[in-house]
FIVEX-235119 format. One record per residue (C-alpha): residue number from 1; residue in one letter; y negated, z, x. Coordinates in steps of 0.001 Angstrom, whole numbers. Example, Ala and Ser with C-alpha at 12.3 -4.5 7.8 and 13.67 -1.06 7.14 Angstrom:
   nr  rest        y        z        x
    1     A     4500     7800    12300
    2     S     1060     7140    13670
// end
This chain:
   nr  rest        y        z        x
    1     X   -18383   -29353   -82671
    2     X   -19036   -32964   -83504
    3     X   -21221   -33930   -86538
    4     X   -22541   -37213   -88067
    5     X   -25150   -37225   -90557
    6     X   -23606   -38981   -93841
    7     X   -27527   -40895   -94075
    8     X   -27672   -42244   -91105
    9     X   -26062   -45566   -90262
   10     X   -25363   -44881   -86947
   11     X   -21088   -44808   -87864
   12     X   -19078   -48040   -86227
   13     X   -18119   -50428   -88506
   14     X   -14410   -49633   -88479
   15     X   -14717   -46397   -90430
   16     X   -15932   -48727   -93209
   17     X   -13103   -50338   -93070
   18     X   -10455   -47895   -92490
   19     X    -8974   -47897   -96274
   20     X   -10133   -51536   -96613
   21     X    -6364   -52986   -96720
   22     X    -3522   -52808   -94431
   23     X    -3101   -53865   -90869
   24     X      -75   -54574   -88893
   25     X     1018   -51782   -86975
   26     X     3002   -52027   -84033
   27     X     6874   -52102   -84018
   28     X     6656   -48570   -81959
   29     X     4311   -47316   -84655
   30     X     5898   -48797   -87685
   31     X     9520   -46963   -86547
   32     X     7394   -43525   -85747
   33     X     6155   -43884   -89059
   34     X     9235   -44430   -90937
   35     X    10953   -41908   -88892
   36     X    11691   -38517   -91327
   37     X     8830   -35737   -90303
   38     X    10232   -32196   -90069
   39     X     8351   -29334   -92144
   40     X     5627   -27573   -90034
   41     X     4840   -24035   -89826
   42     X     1477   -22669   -88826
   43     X     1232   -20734   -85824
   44     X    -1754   -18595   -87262
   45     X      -95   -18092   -90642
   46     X     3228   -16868   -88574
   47     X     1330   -14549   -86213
   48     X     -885   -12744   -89253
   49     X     2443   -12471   -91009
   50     X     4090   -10795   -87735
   51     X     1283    -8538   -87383
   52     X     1311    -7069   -90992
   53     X     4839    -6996   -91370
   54     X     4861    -4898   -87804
   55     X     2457    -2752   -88820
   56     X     4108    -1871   -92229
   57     X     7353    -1395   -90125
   58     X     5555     1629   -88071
   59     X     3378     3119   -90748
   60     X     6702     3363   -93162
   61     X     8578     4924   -90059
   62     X     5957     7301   -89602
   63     X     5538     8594   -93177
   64     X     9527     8269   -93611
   65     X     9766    10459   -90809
   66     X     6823    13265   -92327
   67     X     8531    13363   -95732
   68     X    11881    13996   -94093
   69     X    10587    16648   -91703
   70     X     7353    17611   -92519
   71     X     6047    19827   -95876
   72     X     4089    17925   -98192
   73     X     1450    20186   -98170
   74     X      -64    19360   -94622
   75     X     -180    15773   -95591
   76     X    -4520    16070   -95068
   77     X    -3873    15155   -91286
   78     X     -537    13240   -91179
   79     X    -1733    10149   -93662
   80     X    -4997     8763   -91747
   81     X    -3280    10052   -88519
   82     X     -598     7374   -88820
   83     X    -3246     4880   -90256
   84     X    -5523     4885   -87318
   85     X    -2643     4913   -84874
   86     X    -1055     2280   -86215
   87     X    -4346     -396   -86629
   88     X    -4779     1223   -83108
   89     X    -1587     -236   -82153
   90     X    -2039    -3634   -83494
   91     X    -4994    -3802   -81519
   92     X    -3448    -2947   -78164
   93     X     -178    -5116   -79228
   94     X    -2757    -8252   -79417
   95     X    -5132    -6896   -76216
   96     X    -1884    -7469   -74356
   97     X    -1417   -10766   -75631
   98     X     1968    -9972   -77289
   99     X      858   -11635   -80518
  100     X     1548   -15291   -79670
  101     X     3989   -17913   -80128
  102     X     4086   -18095   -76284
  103     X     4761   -14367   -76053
  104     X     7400   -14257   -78909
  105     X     9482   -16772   -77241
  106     X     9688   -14078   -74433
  107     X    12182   -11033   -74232
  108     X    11881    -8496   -71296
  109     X     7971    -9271   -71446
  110     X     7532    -9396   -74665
  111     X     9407    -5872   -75013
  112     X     7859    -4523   -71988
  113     X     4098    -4946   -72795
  114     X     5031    -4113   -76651
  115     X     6684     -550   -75599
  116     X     3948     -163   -72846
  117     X     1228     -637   -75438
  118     X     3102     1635   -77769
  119     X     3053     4116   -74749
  120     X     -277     4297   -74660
  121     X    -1504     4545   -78063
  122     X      740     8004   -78250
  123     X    -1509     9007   -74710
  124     X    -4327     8377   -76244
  125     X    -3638    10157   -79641
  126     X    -1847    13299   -77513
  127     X    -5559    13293   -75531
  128     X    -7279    13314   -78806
  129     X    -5601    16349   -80190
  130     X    -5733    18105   -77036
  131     X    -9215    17655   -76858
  132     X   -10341    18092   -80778
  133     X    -8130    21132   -80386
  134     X    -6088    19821   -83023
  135     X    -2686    19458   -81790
  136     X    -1208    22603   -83248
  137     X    -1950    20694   -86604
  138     X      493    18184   -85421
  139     X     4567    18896   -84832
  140     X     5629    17815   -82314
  141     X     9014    16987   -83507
  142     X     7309    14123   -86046
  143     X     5308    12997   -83050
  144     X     7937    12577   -80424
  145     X    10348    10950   -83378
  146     X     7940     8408   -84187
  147     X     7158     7319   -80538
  148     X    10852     7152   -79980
  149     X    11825     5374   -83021
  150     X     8518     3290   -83573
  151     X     9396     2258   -79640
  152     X    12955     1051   -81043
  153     X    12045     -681   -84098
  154     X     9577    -2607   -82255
  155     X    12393    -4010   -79673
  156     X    14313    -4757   -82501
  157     X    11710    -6507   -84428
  158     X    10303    -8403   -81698
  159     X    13826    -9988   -80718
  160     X    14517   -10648   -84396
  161     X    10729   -12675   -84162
  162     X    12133   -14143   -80940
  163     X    15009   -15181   -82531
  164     X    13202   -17023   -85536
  165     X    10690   -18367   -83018
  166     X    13250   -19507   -80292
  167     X    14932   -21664   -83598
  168     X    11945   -22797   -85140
  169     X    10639   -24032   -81817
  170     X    14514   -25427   -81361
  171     X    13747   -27319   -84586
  172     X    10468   -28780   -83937
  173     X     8891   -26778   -86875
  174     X     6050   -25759   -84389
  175     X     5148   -28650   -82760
  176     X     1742   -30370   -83358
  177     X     2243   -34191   -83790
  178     X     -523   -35141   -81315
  179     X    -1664   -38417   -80156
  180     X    -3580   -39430   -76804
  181     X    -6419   -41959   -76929
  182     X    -7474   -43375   -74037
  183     X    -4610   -45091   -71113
  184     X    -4784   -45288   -66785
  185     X    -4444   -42649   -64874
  186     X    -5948   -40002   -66495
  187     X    -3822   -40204   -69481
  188     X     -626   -40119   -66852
  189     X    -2268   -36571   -65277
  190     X    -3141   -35136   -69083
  191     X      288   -36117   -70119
  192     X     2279   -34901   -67444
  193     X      358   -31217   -67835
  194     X      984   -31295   -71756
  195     X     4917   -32309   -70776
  196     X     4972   -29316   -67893
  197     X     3070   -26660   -69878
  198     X     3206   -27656   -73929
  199     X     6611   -29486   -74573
  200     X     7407   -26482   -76847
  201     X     3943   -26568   -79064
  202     X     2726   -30241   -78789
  203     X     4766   -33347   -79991
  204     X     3371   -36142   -78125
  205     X     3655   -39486   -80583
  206     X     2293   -42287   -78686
  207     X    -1125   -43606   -76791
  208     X    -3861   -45666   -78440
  209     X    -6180   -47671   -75769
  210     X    -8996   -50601   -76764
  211     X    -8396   -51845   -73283
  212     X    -6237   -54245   -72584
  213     X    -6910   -54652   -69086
  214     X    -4353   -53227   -66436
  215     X    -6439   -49933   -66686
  216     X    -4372   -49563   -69816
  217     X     -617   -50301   -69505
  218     X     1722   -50879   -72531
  219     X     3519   -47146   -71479
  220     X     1967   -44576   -69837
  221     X     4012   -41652   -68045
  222     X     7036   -42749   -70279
  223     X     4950   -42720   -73563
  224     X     4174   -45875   -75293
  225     X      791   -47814   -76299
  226     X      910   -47860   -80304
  227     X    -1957   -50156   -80923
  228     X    -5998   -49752   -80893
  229     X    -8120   -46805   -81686
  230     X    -8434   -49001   -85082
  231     X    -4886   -48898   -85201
  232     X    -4914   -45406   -85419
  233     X    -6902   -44674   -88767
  234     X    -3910   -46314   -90310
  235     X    -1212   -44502   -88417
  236     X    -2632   -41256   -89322
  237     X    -2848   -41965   -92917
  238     X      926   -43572   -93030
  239     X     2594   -40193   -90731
  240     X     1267   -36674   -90048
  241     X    -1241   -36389   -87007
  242     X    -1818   -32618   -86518
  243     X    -3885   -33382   -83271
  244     X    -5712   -36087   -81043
  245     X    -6680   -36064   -77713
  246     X    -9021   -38226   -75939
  247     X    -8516   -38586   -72383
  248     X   -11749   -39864   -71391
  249     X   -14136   -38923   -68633
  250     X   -17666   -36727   -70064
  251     X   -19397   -39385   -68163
  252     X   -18019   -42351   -71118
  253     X   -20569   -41011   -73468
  254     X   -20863   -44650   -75271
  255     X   -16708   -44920   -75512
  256     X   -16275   -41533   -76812
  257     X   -19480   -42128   -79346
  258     X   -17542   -44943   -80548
  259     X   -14238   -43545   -80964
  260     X   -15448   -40015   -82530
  261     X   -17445   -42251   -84637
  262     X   -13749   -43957   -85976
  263     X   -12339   -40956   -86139
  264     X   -14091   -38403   -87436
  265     X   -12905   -39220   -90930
  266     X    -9713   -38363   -90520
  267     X    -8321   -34848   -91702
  268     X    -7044   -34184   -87645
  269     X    -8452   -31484   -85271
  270     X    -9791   -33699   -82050
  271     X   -10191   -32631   -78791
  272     X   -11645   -34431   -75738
  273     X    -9455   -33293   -72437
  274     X   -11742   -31732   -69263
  275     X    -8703   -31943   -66847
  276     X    -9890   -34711   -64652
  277     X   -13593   -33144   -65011
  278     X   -15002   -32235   -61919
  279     X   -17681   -30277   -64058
  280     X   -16536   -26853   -64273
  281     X   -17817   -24339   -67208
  282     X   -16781   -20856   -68228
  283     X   -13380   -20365   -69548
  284     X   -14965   -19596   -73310
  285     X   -16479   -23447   -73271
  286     X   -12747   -24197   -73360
  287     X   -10047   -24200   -75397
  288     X    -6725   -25113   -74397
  289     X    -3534   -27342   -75099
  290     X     -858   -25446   -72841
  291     X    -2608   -25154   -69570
  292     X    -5000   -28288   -70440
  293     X    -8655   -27372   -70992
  294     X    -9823   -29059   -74024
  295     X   -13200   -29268   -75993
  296     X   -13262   -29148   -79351
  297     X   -14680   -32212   -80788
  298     X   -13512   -31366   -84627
  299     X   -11623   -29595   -86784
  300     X    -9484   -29926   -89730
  301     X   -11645   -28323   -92186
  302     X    -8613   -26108   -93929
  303     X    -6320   -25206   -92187
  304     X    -3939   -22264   -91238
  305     X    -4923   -19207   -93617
  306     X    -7723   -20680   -95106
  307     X    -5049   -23059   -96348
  308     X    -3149   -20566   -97521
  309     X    -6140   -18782   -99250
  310     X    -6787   -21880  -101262
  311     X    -3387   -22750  -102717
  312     X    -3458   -19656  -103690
  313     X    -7011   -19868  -105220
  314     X    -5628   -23429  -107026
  315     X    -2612   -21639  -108337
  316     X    -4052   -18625  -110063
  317     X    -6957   -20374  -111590
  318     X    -4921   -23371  -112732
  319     X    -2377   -21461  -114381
  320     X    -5216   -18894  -115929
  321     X    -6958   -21965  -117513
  322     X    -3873   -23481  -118784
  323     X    -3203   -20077  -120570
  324     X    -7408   -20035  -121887
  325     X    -7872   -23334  -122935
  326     X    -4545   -24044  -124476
  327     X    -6105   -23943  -128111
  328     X    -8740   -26421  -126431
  329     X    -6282   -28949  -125226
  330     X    -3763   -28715  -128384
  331     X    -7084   -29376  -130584
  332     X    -7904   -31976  -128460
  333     X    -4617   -33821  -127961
  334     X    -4625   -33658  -132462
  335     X    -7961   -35448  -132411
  336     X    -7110   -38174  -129947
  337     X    -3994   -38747  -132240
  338     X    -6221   -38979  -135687
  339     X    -9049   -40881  -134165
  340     X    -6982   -43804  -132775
  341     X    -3752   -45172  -132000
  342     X    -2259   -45031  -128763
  343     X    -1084   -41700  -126312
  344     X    -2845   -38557  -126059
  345     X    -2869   -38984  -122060
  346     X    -3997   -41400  -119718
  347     X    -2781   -41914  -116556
  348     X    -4888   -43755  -113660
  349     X    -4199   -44206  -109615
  350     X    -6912   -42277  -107772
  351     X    -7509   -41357  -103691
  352     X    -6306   -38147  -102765
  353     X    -6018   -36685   -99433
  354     X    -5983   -38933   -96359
  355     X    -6632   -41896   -98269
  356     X    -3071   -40865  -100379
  357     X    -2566   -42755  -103565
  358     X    -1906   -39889  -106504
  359     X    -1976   -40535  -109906
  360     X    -3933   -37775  -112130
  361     X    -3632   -36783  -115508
  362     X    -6971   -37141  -117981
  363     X    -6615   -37278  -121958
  364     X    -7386   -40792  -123183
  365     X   -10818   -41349  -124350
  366     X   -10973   -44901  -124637
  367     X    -8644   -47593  -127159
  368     X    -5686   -48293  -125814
  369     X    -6042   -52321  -125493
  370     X    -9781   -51681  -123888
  371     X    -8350   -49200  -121359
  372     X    -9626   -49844  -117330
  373     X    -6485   -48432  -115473
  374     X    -7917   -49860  -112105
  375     X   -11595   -48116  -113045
  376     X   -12947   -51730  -111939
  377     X   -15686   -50987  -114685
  378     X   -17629   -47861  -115023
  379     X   -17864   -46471  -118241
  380     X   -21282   -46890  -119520
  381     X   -23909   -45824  -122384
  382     X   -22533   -46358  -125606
  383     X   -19569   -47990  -123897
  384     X   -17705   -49806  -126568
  385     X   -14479   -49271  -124954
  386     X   -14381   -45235  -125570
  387     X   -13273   -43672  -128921
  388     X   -15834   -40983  -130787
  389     X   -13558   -38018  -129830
  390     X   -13729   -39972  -126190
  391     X   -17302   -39769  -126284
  392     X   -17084   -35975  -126846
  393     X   -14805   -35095  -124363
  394     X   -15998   -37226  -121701
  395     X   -19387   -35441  -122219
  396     X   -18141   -32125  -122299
  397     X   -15309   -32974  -119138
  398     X   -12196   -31842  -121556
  399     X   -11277   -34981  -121006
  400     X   -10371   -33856  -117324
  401     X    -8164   -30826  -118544
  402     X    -4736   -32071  -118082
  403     X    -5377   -32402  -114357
  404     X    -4379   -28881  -114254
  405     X    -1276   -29926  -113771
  406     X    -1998   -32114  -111173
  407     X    -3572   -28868  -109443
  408     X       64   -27462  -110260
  409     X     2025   -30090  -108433
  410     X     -537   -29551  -105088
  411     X    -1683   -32742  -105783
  412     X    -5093   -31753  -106698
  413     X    -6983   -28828  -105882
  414     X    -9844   -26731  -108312
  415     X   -12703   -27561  -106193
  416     X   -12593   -30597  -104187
  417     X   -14716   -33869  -104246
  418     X   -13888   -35937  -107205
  419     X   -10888   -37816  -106229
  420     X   -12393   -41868  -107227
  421     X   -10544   -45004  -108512
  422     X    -9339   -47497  -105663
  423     X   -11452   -49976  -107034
  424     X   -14566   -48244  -108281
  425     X   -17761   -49888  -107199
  426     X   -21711   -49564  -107309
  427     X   -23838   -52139  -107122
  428     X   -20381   -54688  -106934
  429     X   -19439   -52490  -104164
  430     X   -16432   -50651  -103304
  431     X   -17378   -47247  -102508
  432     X   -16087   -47057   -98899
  433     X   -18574   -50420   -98036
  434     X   -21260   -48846  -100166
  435     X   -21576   -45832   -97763
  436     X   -20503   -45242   -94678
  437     X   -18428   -42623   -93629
  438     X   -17237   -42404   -96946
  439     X   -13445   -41997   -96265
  440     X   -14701   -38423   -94783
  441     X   -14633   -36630   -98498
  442     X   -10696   -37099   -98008
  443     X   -10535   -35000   -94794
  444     X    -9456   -32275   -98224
  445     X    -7372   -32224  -100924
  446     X    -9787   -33554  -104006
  447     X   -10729   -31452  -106870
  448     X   -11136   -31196  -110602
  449     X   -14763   -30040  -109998
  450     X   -16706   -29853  -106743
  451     X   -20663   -29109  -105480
  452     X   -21630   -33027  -106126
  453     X   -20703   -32423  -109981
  454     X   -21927   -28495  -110445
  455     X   -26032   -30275  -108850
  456     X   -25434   -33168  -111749
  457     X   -23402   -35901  -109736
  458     X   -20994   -36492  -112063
  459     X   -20602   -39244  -114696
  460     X   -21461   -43072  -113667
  461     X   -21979   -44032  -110254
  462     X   -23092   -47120  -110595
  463     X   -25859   -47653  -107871
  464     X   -25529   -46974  -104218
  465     X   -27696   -43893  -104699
  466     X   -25811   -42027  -107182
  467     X   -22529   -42533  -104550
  468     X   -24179   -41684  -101548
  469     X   -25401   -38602  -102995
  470     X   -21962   -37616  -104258
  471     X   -20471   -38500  -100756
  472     X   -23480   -35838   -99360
  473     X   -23080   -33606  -101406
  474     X   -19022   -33677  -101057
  475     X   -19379   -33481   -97080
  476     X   -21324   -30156   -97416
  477     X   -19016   -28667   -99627
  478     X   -16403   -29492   -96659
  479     X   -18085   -28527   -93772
  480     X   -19552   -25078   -95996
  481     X   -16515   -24703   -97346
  482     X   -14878   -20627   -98603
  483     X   -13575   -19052  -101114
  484     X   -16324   -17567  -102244
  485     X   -17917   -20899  -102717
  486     X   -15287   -22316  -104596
  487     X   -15568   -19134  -106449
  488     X   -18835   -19853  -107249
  489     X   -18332   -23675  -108161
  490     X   -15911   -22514  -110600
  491     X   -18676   -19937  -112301
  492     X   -20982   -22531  -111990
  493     X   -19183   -25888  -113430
  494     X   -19275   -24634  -117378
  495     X   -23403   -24134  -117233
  496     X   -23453   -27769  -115608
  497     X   -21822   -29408  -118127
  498     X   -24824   -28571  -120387
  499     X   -27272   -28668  -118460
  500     X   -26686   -31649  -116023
  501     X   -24361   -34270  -117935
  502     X   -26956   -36982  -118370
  503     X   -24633   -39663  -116170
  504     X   -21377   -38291  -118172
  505     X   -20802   -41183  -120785
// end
């Protein structure tokens, strides 16, 4: 997995410069970009979901089939009986590789290894009883009318899945958008694989090349040159870029340096091709696009179910704290009214995700004809811009409340680095030529609170320091990132408003 150290200056100029201002992408770029995107489904989210739904389907069948049959009394060996066989199940379904998209997509295979793994498990669990002595425990009418029936409802399943898959796939709602850097020859030979083995998983968008020597051709393989690696920080931000792959030999350490260097801050999963490597490794060093061995260079850092785990996460705490701090915000919105003229909120352009413009939701703490909608001044000791009942909030963060909502419209999440004004500087800096790498912290969604603000980073950031150290502190919250540690920057965020606001004017 690639890495780069947020301290060191060792990052190419270009990732400073990636959110700097606009360039001018290519026609062929510009019309991709414009171009409508379809809706994407995960292919990890829609396997889990297969699996549990599957193995609800058997363990209802089997304890459908005991109440019908069977007296309720000898339920003490029935219950974990059909619990073990069917986990057991699930594991031989996915030791036969039956749980992928690839495999859904089948029918007579798919069906074959599903029913010969179903086979199997009921081989196993008739062995078991014969040897625990246990089998008389067991009828055998329950046991031959689940294998039968289980058998069915797994054919029927699995072509219903095929079905769904076969249209999804039909409807490009599985495809990764995925772009190739690097141009020649090799990108002809990694294309044509992805075309022969990958056309139904991998969208292929367009090249981007530095070269423009005859090594790199304005349309490779029938796919077309969008612009520079440069280029491509832009196009990614402007149109969804699930994956890139750089077609460039292990021996171009330097090159592919320099363009992980660029890229890295982007929110893509990046993989550097080994099909024209004459090195050979063990399969496990690879991973694969279709039949292409890949290695992975980076990840997105949420993604699939951990993506799922988090909306979630943002959803239940958002509307919880709506529902607990109501009499905070209603008291709050009353003061702002009697301590000044002007509206309760304030509304202010911020970065979100991938560089994304959003506009958040704060409750106004300073006089409406002093107000800094661009943030091009920090707010400062004794600022004479805020209000008294500003002050108070500001100190205390209530001012941030109403960006629950913005957690509410997925625009925000609960935990997240601080999303920052457009224009905010340090030292007459803007942030992203302050500290390089910077653009990184929007590989996530940003948060109300994060790890930067729960270790005292929060307030004025009005020195290079006090950024950088945000920025370090937001890039280990993304690479540590879980659950349980957003858990715990939720538990943690009241204590630090106490006990570390001394930059919170």
């Amino acid at each position: 997995m690639f890495r780069l150290d947020p301290t060191q200056a060792v990052l190419h100029h270009l990732s400073r410069k990636a959110g700097a201002g606009p360039s001018s992408l290519s026609p062929e770029a510009r019309l991709i970009v414009e171009a409508p995107i379809e809706p994407s489904y995960s292919s990890a989210v829609i396997i889990g979901i297969a699996q549990v739904i599957e193995g609800l389907l058997l363990a209802t069948l089997g304890f459908a089939i005991f109440a019908t049959y069977v007296e309720p009394g000898q339920s003490a060996i029935y219950l974990p009986t059909i619990l073990v066989t069917t986990l057991f199940a699930n594991v031989l379904f996915n030791a036969a590789r039956t749980h992928r998209i690839i495999a859904y997509r089948t029918a007579v295979q798919q069906a074959g290894r599903v029913l010969a793994a179903w086979s199997l498990v009921f081989i196993v669990l008739m062995t078991a009883a014969f040897l625990f002595k246990t089998s008389e425990l067991v009828s055998r009418v329950w046991l031959v009318s689940w294998y039968i029936s289980g058998g069915l409802v797994l054919v029927l399943f699995r072509l219903s899945l095929r079905a769904m898959v076969l249209e999804w796939t039909k409807e490009g709602r599985l495809k990764r958008r995925t772009v190739i850097v690097g141009g020649g020859h090799d990108a002809e030979v990694l294309i044509d694989s992805i075309t022969k083995s990958a056309s139904s998983d991998v969208r292929l968008l367009g090249l981007f090349d530095d070269r423009d020597d005859i090594r790199s051709p304005e349309s490779v393989a029938g796919l077309a040159k969008l612009g520079r690696i440069a280029d491509l920080l832009e196009f990614a931000r402007q149109t969804r870029v699930d994956l890139v792959i750089v077609s460039m030999p292990l021996s171009a350490e330097k090159r592919v340096l320099e363009m992980l260097t660029q890229l890295w801050v982007l929110p893509v999963d990046i993989r550097l091709s080994a099909h024209m490597s004459k090195l050979r490794f063990t399969s496990k060093a690879y991973s694969y696009v279709g039949d292409v061995p890949v290695f992975d260079m980076a990840d997105r850092p949420i993604s699939d179910w951990n993506l799922v785990f988090k909306w979630v996460f943002d959803k239940l705490v958002a509307i919880a704290a709506l529902i607990l701090l109501a009499p905070v915000m209603v008291a709050t919105a009353i003061a702002i009214k009697l301590d000044s003229p002007g509206p309760v909120f304030f509304r202010q352009k911020r970065q979100g995700f991938n560089n994304e413009e959003i506009e958040i939701y704060k409750f106004r703490s300073m006089r409406t004809d002093m107000a800094d909608a661009t943030a091009s001044k920090l707010v400062t000791r004794d600022d004479p811009r805020v209000t008294k009942v500003g002050k108070f909030i500001r100190k205390t963060s209530i001012d941030e409340l109403p960006q629950l909502f913005n957690v509410l419209r997925g625009e925000l999440s609960i935990v997240g680095p601080r999303p920052h004004a457009p224009q905010a500087k340090a030292d007459n800096l803007l942030y992203y030529e302050a500290v390089e790498g910077y653009f990184a912290r929007h590989k996530v969604k940003p948060g109300i609170t994060g790890w930067a603000q729960i270790h005292g980073w929060r307030g004025e950031t009005d020195t290079v320091d006090k950024i950088m150290q945000r920025v370090q502190h937001d890039l280990y919250y993304i690479e540590k990132w879980s659950i349980l540690l957003d858990l715990y920057i939720v538990l943690m965020t009241p204590f630090s408003l106490f006990s570390k606001s001394e930059n919170a004017y």
